[in-house]
N, C-alpha and C positions, 0 to 999 in steps of 0.2 A: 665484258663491260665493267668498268670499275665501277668502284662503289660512292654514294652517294648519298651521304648523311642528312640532306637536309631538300632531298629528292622525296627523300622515303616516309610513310607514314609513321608517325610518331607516336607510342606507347607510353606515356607518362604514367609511371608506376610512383606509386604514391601521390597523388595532385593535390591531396591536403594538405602538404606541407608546404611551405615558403618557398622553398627553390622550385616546385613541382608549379605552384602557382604562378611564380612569376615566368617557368617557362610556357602555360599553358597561353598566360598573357602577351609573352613575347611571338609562339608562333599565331595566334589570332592578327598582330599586327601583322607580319610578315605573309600571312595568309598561308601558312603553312599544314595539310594536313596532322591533326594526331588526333587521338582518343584517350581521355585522361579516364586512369582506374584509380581509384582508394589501395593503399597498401593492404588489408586486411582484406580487399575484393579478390574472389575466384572465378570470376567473370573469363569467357573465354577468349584469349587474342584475336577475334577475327575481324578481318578488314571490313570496311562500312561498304554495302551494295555499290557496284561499279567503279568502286577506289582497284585502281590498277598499282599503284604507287607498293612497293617491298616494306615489308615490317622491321621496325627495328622496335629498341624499349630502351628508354631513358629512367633509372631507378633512382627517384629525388629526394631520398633521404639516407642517413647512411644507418648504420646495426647499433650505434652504440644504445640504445635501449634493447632487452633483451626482448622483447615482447615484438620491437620491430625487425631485431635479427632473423628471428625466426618467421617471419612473411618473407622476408628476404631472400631468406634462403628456397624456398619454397617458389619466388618466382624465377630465380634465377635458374634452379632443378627446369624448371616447365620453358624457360628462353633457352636455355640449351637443347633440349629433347624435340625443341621446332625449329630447330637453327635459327636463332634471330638473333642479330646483334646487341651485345649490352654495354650500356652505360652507367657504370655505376657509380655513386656518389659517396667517398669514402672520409675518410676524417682523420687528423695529426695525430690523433692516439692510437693509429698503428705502431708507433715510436713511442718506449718511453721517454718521459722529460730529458728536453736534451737544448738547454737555453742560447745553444749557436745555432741552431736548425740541424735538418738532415735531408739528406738528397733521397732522387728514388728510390735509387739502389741499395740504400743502406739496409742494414739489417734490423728485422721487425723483431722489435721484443714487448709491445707494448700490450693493447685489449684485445685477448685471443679471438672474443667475436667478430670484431673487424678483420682481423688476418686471416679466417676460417674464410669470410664471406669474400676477399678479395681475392684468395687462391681460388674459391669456388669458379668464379667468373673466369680464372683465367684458364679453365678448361675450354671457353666458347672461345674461337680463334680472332674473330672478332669482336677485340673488347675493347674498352676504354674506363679505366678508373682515374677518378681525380679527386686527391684528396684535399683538403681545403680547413682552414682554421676557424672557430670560432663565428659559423653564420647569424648575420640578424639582421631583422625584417620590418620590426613591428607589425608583422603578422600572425603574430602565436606567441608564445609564453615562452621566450627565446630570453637569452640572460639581458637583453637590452629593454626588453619589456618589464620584465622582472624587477630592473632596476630603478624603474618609472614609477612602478605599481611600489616599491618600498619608498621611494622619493614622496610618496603621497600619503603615507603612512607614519613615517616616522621624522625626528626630526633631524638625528644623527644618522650618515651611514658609516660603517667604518670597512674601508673595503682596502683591499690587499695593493701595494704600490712598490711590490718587489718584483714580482716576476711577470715577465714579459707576455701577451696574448698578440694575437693580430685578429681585431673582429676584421670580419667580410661581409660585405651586404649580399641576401641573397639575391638577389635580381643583376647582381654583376656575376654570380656563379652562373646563374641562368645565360648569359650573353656569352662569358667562356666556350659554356658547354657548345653552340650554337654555333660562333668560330673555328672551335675544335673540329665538328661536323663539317663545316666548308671546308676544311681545309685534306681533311684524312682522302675527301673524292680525287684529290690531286696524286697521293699517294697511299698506298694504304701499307705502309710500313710505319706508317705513321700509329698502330695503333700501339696500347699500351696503356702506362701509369705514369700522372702528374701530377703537380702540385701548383694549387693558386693560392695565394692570401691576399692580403692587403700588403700596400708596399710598405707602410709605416706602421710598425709594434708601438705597444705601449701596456700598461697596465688598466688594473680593473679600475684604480681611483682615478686612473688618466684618461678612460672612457665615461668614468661616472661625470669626471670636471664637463668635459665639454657637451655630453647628453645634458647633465642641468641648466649649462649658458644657454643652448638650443630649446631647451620646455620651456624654460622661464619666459622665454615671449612668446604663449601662449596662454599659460597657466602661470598662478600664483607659485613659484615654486622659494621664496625667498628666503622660509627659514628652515629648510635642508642646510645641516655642518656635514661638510665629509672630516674623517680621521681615518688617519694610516693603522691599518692593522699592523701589531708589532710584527719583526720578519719573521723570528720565533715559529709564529704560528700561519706564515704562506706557506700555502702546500704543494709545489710543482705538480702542474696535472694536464698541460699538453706543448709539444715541442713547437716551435716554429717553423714554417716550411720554407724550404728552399726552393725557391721560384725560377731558376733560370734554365730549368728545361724547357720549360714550357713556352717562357720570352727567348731562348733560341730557336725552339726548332717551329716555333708557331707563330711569334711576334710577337704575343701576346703578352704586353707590360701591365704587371701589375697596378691597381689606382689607388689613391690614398683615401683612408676610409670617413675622414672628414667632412668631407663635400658630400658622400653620399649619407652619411650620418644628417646633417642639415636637410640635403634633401626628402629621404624618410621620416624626419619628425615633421617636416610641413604636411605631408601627402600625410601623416597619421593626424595630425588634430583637423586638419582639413575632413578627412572624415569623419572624426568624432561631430563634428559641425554639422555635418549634413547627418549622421544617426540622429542629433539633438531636434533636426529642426524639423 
């Protein structure tokens, strides 16, 4: 019998994170089994009473913290040694800065803890890594948050307008990951390593401009100046990914992160509204 990714019971390793959240939220609609673990939990993988459905583990955050590497690594050791399928959630600074992008295959010279944890996983035969640019949520203290919480602080920001980022909301990683799934039951030569971003780059001041048009009608945000940090002092610090494995061999087109930016800032003051009231 082939395999069947979104048959099977779902391990969401790490669920406090924003991609973990938004998938725990994605299979609740879908009615999807899974059991969400905390990245730091040693809790053991075992199936909920009279769940017949096959284990897999979805890992929703990726190493680049060294604190989270090593959970990481640890759960990955304990999914292989039960044979269960892994999904791992990886990040563009497997590459160093390389401002045309880079494809799968290219060669990894970037943060050795990501590269450690990605070879790790591909000891288990069925695997699936996808690495993905620049996530944000407004769920956690994500650079988009970050940027909100100094927009309320100060009155200048001076943010870098050189070099190119692609943010991705999480909750669209979340839906990849989910299609991916559907579609690997068809084939399962299908597994492997990919790459999602958004379909349209830009910079941190080109991200700051339109998060502040977006707050401002919400909040007083009026007298926020952004200035370009001179180039001098940008510092290349992650590649952009090459998207068209994955929009070949999946379908699966990238979306422009604009619309979902608008959408996350409503669903964010929207709840600050209901915390308030």
């Amino acid at each position: 019998m082939g395999f069947s990714g979104t048959n099977r019971h779902w391990f969401i390793i790490g669920a406090e994170f924003p991609v973990g959240q938004c998938l725990a939220k994605l299979a609740n609609e879908l009615a999807l089994p899974y059991t969400s673990r905390r990245l730091d939990s040693r809790d053991q993988l075992t199936l909920p009473m009279g769940m017949s459905a096959a284990p897999m583990a979805i890992i929703a955050t990726s190493g680049e913290e060294a604190e989270n590497s090593g959970h990481i690594a640890e759960w990955i050791e304990v999914l292989i040694e039960q044979d269960i399928p892994i999904v791992l959630l990886s990040s563009a600074k497997v590459f160093k800065y390389n401002e045309v992008g880079s494809l799968e295959e290219d060669e990894m010279t970037g943060d050795e803890r990501l590269i450690a944890l990605e070879n790790q996983v591909r000891k288990q035969l069925r695997h699936l890594i996808v690495r993905v640019n620049q996530p944000f949520s407004f769920l956690s203290g994500d650079f988009a948050v970050q940027l909100l919480a100094q927009a309320r602080s100060q009155d200048c920001l001076t943010l870098d307008n050189l070099i190119r980022i692609a943010p991705t909301p999480a909750d669209d990683i979340a839906q990849v990951l989910h299609a991916l799934l559907q579609q690997i039951s068809c084939d399962e030569s299908l597994w492997g390593t990919y790459h999602y971003c958004s379909v349209e780059s830009t910079t941190a001041y080109g991200f700051a401009e339109v998060l502040l048009a977006e707050a401002r009608q919400y909040e007083d945000l009026a007298h926020v100046a952004l200035e370009e940090l001179d180039d001098d002092d940008c510092t290349p610090s992650e590649t952009i990914l090459d998207s068209k494995l994955i929009k070949h061999t999946f379908g699966i087109k990238p979306k422009p992160w604009r619309q979902a930016l608008s959408r996350l800032i409503r669903r964010y003051y929207r709840a600050d509204e209901k915390s308030d009231a």
